[in-house]
N, C-alpha and C positions, 0 to 999 in steps of 0.2 A: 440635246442633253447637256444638263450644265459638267465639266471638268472636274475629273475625282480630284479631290482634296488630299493632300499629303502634309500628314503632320510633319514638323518643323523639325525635330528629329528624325525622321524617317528621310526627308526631301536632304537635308544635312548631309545624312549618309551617303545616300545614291550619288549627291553632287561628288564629295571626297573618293569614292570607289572611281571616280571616273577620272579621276586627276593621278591616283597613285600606282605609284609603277613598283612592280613584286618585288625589282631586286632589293629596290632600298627597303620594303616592307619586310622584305626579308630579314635584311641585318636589323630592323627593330628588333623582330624576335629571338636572332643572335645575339642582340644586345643587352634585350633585357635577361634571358639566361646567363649570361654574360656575368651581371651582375649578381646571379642566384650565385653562381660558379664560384666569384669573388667574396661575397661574404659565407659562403659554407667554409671558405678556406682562411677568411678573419678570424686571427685570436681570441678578439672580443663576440664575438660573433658567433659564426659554426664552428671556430675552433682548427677546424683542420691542419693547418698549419704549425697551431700551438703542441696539437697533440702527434705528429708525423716525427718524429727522431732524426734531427738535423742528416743529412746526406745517405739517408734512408732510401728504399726505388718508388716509397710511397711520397717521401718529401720533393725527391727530383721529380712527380708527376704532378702533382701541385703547384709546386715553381715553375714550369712549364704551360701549366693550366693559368695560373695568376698571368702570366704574361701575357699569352694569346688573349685575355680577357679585361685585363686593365684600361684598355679606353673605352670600354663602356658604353661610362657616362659621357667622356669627351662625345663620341658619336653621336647619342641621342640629338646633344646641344649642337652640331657641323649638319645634323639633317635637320632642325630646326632652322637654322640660318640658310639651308639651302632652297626650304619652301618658303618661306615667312619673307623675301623679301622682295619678293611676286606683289606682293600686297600693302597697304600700308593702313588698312583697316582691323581694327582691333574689339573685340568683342568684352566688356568688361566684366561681362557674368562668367566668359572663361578662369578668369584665376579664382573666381569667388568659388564655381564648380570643385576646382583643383581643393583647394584649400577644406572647404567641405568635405569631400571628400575621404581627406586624410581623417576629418576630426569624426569622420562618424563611422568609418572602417576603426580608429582606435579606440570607438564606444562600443562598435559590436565586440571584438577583440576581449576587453575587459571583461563584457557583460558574461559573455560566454565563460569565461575563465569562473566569474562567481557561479553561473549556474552549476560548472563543474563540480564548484567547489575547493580549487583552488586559490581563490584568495573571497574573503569579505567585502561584502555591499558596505560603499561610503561613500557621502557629496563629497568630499575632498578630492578622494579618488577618480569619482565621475570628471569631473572636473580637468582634475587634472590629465585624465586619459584624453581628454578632447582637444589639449591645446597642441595646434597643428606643427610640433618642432619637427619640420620635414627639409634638412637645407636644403636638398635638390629641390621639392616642388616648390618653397621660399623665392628660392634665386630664378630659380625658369619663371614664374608668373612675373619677379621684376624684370627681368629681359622680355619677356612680352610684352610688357606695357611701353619699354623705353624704344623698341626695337624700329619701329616706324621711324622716330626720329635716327637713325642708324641709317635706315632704308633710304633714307635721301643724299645720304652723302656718298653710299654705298652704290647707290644706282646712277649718280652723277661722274665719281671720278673718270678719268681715264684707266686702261689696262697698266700703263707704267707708273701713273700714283698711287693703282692700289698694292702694282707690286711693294711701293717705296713705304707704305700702309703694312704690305703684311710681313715687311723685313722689320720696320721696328716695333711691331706690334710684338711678332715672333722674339723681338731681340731681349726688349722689356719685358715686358708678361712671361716668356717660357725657357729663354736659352739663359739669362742672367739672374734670374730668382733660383733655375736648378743651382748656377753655379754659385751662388751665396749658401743656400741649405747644403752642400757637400763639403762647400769649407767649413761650415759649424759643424758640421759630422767629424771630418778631418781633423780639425784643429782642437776640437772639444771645446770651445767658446760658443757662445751666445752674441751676436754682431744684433742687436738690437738696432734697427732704425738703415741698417746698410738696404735689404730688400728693396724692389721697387714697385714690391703688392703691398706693403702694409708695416707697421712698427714690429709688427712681431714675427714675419715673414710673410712665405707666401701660404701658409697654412697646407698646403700640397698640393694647393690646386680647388679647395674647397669654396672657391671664391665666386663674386660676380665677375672679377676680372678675368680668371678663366674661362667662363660661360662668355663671357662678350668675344674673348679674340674667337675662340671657335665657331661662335655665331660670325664672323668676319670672314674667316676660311672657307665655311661652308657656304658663304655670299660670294664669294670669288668664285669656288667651285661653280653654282649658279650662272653668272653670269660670262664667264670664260674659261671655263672647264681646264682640262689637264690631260694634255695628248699624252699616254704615256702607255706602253704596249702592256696587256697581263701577264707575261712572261718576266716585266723588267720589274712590275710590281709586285707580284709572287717572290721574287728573289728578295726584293725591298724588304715584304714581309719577315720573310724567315730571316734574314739578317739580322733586323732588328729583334724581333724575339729574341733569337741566342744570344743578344747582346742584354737585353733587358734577363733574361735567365741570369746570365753569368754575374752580372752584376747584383741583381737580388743575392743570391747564392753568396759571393763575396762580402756582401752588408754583414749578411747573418754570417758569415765566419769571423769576421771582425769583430762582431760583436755591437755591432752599431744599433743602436736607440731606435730608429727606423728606417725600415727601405725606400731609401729615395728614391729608386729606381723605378719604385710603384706609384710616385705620386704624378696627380692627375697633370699639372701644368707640368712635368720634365717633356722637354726638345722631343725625347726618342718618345712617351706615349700620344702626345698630340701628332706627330710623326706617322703612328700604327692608326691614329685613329682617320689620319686624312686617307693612306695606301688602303685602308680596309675598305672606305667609301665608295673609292674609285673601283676596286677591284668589283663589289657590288651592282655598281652603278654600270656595269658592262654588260650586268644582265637582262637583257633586252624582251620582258615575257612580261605577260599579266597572266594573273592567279585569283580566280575570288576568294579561294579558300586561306591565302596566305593571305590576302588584301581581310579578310577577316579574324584570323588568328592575331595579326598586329596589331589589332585595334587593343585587345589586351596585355600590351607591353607597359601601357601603363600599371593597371592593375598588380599584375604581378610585380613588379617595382614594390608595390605598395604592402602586398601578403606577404611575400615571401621570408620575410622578417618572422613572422608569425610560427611559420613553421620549424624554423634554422633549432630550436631549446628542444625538439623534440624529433629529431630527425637519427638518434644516435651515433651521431658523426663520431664522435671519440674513440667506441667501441668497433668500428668502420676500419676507423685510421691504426688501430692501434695493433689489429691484425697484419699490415705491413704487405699486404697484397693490392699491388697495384691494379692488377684486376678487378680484385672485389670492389675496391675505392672506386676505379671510374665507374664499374657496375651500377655502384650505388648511387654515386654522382649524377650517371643520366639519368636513374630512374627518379631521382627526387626533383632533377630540374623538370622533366617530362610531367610528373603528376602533379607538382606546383602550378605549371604553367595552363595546364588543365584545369585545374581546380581555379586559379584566375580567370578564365576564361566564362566559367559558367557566372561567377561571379559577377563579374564583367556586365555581364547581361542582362542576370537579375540584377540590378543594380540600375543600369541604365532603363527597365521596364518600371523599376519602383521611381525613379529620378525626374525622369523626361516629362511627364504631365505637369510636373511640380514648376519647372523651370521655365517652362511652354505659356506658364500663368504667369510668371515674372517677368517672362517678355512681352505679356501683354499689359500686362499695368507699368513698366519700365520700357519705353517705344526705345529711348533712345538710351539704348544700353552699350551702344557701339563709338566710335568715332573713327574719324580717315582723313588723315593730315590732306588729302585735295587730291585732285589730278595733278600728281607727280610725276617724272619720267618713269615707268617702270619696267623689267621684264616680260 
């Protein structure tokens, strides 16, 4: 009997099921709610925040909620760097996927909206719904491409060069860019050109330069981990929270322009985003139904935007019952993350034949810096 045949997608998955371990698949799906969490409580965004009445019990659960949830994104990019440098093969229909992706979730998006009847059929509009202005998935597909060359220096040093690596990495990129953005909070000046991300700062973390140190933490994690008991990292945790609350908290009494507290590259959230990995990473179990739910962290990353103008967060918040807020809080990240998930799916059944044909007139879509030292 000739060997059943498994499409390239299908054989893809099985291989990945069998590599991923639940804890960390876990906090994807912590992570990516994470991020539902954070933007329902964006000003610009869901609002929550805007509309919660400064030292309100609906605002301090908010504040609360925003800190537990602020490294996120750091996380995503620290478990990135912890699988990705296993390897130094690179797939280059990956970001093309990515990038697609964004542009034809923001054509259905649109499309739906006209049939609604909410806004008018126009090529401008088409158009412009499809250009893929996605930072996060931007800067993640440039760190995939560069990441391999990373991987060689990454898997070469010794344990005391990478320390000596991740103290000025940490010193530059995250301890000295916060303390430049809190003297222009401080001071009320503009220090143009003092940062050491960029002329006009560190933008709060929104960078490749953040995405790279993390991708470096999370290669360290990889390759020499971090004996550190869960009790001592539990305490870590909640430390830092009440410190990232208090200080949120104190921005906004001040009156300050914005909370530095929250941004991506400060010491204290790259800090929660390492303690939270580790604490995850303890948990020593496989799940296929979690190893399945996670696959949809991207997804919802991607919808849940969609939903934030119609979720009635305002009218939520402005009831002033903490109850009711988280009430509605989980129930929106909960059917969000659901509703990505199916998504998800149909999505990759309409996708996968298409791509399956790319790879075959495209043989050599891939490339791998060589037989390198690796993990």
């Amino acid at each position: 009997m000739e060997p059943i045949k498994v499409d390239n997608c299908q054989q893809a998955s099985k291989q990945a099921s069998k590599q991923r371990q639940s804890g960390i698949e876990l906090l994807r799906i912590f992570a990516a709610m994470g991020v539902v969490i954070l933007h329902y409580n964006n000003g610009m965004m869901g609002g929550g925040m805007k509309y919660a009445a400064f030292g309100s019990a609906n605002s301090i659960l908010l504040y609360i909620l925003e800190a537990f949830c602020v490294a996120a994104v750091n996380i995503f990019v620290l478990i990135n760097g912890y699988f990705d440098l296993r390897s130094n093969r690179r797939d280059l229909i990956k970001p093309i996927k990515l990038i697609v992706q964004v542009m034809l979730f923001n054509l259905a998006y649109y499309l739906l909206r006209v049939v609604i009847g909410h806004i008018d059929l126009s090529i401008s509009h088409i158009i412009g719904s499809m250009i893929p202005a996605n930072w996060f998935i931007i800067l993640y597909c440039a760190l995939y491409m560069v990441s391999p060359f990373l991987n060689i220096t990454l898997n070469q040093i010794t344990m005391k060069e990478y320390h000596v690596l991740l103290g000025i990495a940490v010193g530059i990129f995250s301890f000295y860019p916060m303390v430049v953005d809190n003297l222009e909070i401080w001071t009320g000046k503009v220090w143009m050109g003092l940062s050491s991300i960029g002329m006009y700062g560190s933008e709060y973390g929104y960078t490749i330069v953040n995405f790279v140190l993390m991708y470096i933490i999370g290669a360290y994690l990889q390759r020499f981990g971090w004996k550190i008991s869960k009790p001592c990292l539990l305490i870590a945790f909640a430390l830092n929270t009440m410190l990232l609350v208090v200080w949120g908290l104190t921005d906004t009494y001040l009156g300050h322009k914005e909370i530095l507290a929250w941004e991506y590259c400060s010491t204290f959230v790259v800090f929660e985003a390492v303690v939270t990995f580790l604490l995850f990473s303890k948990l020593k179990f496989q799940n296929r139904m979690i190893n399945k739910l996670a696959k949809a962290s991207l997804c919802v990353y991607l919808v849940h935007i969609y939903f934030l103008p119609h979720l009635r967060i305002k009218e939520i918040i402005l009831m002033n019952s903490p109850g009711i807020t988280l009430a509605h809080l989980t129930l929106c990240v909960l059917v969000i993350y659901a509703f990505a998930y199916v998504v998800n799916l149909v999505y990759l059944v309409i996708t996968c034949p298409f791509y399956e044909k790319i790879e075959e007139i495209w043989p050599q879509h891939s490339y791998n810096l060589g037989n390198r030292k690796e993990c």
